[in-house]
C-alpha atoms as a printed R data frame, in Angstrom:
    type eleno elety resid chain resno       x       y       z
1   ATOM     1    CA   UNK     A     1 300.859 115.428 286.960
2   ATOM     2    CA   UNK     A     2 304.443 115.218 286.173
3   ATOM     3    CA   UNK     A     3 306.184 118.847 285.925
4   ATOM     4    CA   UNK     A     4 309.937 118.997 284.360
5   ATOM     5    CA   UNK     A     5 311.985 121.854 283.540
6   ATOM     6    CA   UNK     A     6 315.059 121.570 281.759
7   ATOM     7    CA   UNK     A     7 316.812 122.651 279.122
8   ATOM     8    CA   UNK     A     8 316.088 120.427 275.638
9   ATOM     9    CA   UNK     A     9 315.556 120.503 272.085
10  ATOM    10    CA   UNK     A    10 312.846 118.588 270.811
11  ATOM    11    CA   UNK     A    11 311.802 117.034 267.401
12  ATOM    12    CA   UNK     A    12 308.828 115.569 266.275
13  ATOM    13    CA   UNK     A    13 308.658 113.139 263.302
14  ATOM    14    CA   UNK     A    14 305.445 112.176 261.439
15  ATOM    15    CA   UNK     A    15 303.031 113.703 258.844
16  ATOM    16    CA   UNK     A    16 305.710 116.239 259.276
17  ATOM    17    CA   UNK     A    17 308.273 117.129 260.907
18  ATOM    18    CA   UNK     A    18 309.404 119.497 263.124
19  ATOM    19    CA   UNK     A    19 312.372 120.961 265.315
20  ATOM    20    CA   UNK     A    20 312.652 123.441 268.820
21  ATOM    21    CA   UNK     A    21 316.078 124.173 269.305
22  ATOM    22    CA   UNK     A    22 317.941 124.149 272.775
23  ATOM    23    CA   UNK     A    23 315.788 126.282 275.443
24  ATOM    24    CA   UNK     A    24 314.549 126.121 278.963
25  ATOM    25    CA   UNK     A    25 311.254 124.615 278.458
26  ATOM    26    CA   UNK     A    26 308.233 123.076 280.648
27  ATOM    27    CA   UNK     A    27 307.392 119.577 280.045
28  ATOM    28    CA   UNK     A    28 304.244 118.472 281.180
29  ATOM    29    CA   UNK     A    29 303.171 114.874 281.657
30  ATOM    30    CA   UNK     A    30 299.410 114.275 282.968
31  ATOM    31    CA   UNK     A    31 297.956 111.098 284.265
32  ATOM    32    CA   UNK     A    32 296.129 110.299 281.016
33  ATOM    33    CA   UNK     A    33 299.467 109.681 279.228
34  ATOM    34    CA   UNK     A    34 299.583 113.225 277.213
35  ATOM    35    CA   UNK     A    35 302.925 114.975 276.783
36  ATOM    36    CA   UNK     A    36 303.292 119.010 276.599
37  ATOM    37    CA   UNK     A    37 306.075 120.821 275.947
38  ATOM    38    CA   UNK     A    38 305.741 124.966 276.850
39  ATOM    39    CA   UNK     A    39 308.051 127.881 276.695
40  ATOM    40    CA   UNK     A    40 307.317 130.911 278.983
41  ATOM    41    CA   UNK     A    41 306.687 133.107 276.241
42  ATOM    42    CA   UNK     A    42 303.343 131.460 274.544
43  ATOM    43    CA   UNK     A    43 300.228 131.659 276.641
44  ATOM    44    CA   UNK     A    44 298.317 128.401 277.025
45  ATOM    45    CA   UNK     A    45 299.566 126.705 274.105
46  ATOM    46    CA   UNK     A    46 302.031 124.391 273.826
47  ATOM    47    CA   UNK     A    47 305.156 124.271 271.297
48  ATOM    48    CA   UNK     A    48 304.145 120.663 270.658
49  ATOM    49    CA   UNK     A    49 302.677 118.165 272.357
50  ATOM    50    CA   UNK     A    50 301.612 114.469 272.033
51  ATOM    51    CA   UNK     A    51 297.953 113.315 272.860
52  ATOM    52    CA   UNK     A    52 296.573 110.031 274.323
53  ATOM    53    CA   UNK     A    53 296.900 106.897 273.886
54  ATOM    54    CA   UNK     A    54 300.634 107.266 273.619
55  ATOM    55    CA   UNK     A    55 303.438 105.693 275.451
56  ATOM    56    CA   UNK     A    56 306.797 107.453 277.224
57  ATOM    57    CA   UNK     A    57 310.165 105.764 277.006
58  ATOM    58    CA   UNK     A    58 312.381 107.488 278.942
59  ATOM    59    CA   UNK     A    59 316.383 106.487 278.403
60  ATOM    60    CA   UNK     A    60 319.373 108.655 279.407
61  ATOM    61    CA   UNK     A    61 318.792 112.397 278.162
62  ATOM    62    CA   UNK     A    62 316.460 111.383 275.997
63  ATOM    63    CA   UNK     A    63 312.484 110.584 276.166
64  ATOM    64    CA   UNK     A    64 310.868 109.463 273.012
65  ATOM    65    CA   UNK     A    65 306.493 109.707 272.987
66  ATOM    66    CA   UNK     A    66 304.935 107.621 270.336
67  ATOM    67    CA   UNK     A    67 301.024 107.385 269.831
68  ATOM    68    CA   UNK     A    68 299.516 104.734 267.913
69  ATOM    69    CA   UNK     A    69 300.643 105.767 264.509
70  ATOM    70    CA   UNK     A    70 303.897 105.917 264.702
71  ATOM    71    CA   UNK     A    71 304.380 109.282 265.250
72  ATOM    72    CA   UNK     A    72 306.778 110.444 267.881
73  ATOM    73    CA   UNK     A    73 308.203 113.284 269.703
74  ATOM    74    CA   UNK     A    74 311.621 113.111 270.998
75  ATOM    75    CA   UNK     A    75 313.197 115.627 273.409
76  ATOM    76    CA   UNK     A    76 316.991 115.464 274.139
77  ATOM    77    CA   UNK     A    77 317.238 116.475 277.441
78  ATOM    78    CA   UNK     A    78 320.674 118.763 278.752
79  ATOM    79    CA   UNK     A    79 320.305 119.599 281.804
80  ATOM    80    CA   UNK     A    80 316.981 119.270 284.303
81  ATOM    81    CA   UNK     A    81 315.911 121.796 287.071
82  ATOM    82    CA   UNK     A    82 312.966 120.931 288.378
83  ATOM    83    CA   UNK     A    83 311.820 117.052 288.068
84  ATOM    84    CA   UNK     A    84 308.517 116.617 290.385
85  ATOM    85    CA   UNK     A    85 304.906 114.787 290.463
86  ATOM    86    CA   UNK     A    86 301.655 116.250 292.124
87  ATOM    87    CA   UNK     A    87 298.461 114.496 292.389
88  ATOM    88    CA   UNK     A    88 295.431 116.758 291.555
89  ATOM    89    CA   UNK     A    89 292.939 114.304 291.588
90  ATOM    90    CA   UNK     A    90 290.155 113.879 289.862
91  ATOM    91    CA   UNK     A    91 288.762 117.585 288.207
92  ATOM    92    CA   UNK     A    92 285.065 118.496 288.722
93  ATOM    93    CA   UNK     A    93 285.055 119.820 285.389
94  ATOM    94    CA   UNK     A    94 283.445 123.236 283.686
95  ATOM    95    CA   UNK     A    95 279.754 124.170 284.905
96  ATOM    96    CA   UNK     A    96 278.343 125.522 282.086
97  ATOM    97    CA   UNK     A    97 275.939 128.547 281.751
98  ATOM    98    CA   UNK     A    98 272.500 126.460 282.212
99  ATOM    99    CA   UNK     A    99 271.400 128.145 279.114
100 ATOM   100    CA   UNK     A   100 274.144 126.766 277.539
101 ATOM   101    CA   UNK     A   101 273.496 123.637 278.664
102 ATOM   102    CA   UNK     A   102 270.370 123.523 277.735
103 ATOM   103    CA   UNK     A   103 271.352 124.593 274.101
104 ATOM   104    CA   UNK     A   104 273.665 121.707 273.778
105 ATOM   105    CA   UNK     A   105 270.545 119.242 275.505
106 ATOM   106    CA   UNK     A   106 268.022 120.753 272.744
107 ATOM   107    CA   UNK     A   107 270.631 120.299 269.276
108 ATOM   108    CA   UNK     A   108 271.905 117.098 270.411
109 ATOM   109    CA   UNK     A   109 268.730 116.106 270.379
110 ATOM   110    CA   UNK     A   110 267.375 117.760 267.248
111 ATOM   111    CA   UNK     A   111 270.399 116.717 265.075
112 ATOM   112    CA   UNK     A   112 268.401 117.395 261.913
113 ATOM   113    CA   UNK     A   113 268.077 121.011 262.228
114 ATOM   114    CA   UNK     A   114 271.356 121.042 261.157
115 ATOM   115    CA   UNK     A   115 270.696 119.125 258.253
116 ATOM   116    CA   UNK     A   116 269.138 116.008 256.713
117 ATOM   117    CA   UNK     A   117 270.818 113.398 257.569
118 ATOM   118    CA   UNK     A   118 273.162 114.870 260.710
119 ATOM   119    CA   UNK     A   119 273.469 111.993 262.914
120 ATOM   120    CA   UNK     A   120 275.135 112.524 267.148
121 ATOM   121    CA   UNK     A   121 278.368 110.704 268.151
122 ATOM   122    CA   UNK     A   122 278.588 111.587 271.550
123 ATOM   123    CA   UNK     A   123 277.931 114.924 273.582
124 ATOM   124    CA   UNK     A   124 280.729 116.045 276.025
125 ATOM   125    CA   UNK     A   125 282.971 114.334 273.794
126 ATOM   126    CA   UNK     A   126 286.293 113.637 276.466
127 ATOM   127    CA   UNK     A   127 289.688 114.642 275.199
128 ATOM   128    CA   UNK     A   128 293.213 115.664 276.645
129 ATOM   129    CA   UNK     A   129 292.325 119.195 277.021
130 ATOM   130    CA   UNK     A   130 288.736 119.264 277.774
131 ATOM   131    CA   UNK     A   131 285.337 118.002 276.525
132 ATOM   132    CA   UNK     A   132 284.016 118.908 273.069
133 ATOM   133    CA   UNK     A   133 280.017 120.076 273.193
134 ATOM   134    CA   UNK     A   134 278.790 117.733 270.863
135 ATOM   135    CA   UNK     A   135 280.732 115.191 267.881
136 ATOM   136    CA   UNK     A   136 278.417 114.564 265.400
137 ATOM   137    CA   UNK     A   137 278.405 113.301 261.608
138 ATOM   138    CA   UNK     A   138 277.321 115.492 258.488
139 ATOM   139    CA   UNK     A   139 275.029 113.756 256.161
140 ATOM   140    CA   UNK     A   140 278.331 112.680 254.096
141 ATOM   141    CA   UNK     A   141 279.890 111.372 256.910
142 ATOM   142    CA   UNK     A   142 282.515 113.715 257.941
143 ATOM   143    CA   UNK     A   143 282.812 113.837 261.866
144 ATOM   144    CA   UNK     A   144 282.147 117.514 263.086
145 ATOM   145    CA   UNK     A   145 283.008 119.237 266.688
146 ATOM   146    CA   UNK     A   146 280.318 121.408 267.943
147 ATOM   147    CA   UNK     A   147 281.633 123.895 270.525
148 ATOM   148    CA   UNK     A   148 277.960 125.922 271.555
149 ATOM   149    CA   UNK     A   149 277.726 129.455 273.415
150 ATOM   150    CA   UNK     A   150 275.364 131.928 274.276
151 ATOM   151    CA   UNK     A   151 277.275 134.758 272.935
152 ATOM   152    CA   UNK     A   152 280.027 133.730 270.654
153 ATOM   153    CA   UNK     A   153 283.209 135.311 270.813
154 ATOM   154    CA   UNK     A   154 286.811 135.171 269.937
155 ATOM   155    CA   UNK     A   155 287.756 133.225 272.478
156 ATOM   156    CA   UNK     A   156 285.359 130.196 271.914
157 ATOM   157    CA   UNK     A   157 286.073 129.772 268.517
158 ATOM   158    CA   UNK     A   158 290.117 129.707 269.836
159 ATOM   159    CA   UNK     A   159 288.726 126.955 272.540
160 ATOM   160    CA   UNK     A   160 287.412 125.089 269.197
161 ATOM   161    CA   UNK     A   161 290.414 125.372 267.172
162 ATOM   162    CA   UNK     A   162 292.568 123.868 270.016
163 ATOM   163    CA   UNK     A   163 289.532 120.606 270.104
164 ATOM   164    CA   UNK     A   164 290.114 120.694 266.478
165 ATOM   165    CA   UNK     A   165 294.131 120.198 266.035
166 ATOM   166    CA   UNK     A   166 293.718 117.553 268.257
167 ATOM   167    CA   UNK     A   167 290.951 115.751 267.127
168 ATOM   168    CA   UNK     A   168 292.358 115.783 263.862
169 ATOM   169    CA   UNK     A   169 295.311 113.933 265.348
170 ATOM   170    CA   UNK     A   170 292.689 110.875 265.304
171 ATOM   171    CA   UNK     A   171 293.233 108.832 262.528
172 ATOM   172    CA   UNK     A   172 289.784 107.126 263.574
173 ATOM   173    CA   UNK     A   173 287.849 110.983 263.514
174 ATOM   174    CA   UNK     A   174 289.872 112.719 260.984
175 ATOM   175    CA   UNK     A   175 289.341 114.810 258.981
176 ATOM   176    CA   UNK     A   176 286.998 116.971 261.354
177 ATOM   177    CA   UNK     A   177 285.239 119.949 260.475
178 ATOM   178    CA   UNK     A   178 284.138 122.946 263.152
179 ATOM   179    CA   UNK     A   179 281.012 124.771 263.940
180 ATOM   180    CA   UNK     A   180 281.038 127.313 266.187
181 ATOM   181    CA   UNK     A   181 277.345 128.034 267.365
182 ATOM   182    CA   UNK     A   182 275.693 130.449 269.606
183 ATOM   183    CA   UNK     A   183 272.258 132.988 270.045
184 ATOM   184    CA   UNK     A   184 274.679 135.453 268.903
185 ATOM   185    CA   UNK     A   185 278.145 135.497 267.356
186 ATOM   186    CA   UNK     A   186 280.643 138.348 267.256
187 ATOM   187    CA   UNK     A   187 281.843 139.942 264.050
188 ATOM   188    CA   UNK     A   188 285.201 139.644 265.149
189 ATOM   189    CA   UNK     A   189 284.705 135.943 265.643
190 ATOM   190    CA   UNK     A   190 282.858 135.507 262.727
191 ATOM   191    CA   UNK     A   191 285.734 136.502 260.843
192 ATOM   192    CA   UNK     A   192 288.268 134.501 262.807
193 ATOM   193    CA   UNK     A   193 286.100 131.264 262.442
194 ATOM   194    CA   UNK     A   194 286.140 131.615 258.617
195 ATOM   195    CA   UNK     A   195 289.918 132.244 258.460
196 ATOM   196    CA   UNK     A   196 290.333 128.885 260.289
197 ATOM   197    CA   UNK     A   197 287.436 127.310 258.433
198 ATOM   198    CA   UNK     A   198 285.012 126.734 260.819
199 ATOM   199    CA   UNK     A   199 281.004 127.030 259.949
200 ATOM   200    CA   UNK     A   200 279.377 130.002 262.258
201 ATOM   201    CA   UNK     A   201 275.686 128.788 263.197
202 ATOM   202    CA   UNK     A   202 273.017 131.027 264.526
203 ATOM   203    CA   UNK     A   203 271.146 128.724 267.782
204 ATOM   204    CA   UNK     A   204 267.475 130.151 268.243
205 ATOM   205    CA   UNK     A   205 266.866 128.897 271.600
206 ATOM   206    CA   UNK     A   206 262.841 129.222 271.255
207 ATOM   207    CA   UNK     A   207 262.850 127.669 267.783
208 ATOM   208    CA   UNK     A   208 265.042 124.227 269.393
209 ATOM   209    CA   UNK     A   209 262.638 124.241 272.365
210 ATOM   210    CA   UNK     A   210 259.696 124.103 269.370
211 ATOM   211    CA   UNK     A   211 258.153 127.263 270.437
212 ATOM   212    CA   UNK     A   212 258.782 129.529 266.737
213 ATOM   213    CA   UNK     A   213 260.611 128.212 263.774
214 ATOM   214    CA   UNK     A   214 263.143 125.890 264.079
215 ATOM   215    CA   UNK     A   215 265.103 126.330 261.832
216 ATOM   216    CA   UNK     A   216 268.713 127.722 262.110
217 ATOM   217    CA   UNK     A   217 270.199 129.934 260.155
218 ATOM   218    CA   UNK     A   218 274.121 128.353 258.944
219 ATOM   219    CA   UNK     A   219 276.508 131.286 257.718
């Protein structure tokens, strides 16, 4: 991992467009080819960043990140203060709750309790920031992200929202819909999830396993 601080301004041209003025910023640059650009002042999030497969062209002051369709982020570089590279390795990734895991086993497998004609993509789906429970496909072929906990809270339907914007960044996935699905699901995330349009499901753990009804219960 590449980490630069410096101060920059950085615009981003594409679907939209977008400008940071002049700050001290972080710039991270990760093996896999992403590009993140953080202030001190936001949490975990980035101000913008630019997912893989992209490429970095790096010229005097100025870097310029382009992904596959066409879109780019350019930060002007002033002045740089820190300019270094650490290797981390490879990461041995999140451990899940084994009931958890288990819940994501028992729907990827059971696809159609979700609805006729739900079909799996791929569970642990890989991208820059982590992998997504289960991608899937609606019956009218929209690709969904499936982020599952035992108890749902705000904080997992955040983690979702982040898979989301990014996934959505996929020309080849987009547009992707969420649900956020658990044995039990906070108000308070209930009513985040429908302000950023994501599906709430209700997992009954005996029904999947085929012990009482299986069927879930979508709100």
């Amino acid at each position: 991992m590449r980490l630069v601080i410096a101060r920059c301004s950085v615009d981003y041209a594409g679907r939209l467009t977008a400008h940071l003025p002049s700050a001290p910023r972080l710039i991270l640059v990760k093996s896999d080819g992403s590009v993140a650009v953080h202030s001190d002042d936001r949490a975990y999030k980035p101000l913008n960043w630019m997912s893989p497969p992209c490429s970095l062209k790096e010229e005097d002051g100025r870097w310029t990140v382009e992904n596959k369709a066409g879109e780019k982020l350019i930060i002007t570089l002033e002045e740089v203060m820190l300019d270094s590279t650490h290797e981390l390795g490879v990461d041995p990734g999140l451990i899940k709750d084994g009931v958890e895991a288990h819940l994501q086993e028992l729907l990827a497998d059971r696809m159609e309790v979700l609805g006729e004609g739900w079909t799996l993509i791929r569970r642990e789906y890989m991208t820059a920031i982590g992998p997504v429970d289960i991608l899937c496909r609606d019956a009218e072929g929209t690709t969904v992200a499936i982020e599952i906990k035992r108890r749902g809270e705000i904080d997992g339907v955040e983690q979702l929202t982040r898979y989301l914007e990014l996934l959505n960044r996929d020309p080849l996935l987009a547009p992707v819909k969420g649900v956020f699905a658990a044995q039990q699901i906070k108000p308070q995330a209930r009513v985040l999830a429908a302000d950023r349009g994501i599906d709430c499901v209700v997992l009954d753990y005996d029904g999947l396993r085929g012990i009482e009804d299986d069927k879930l219960k979508l709100f």
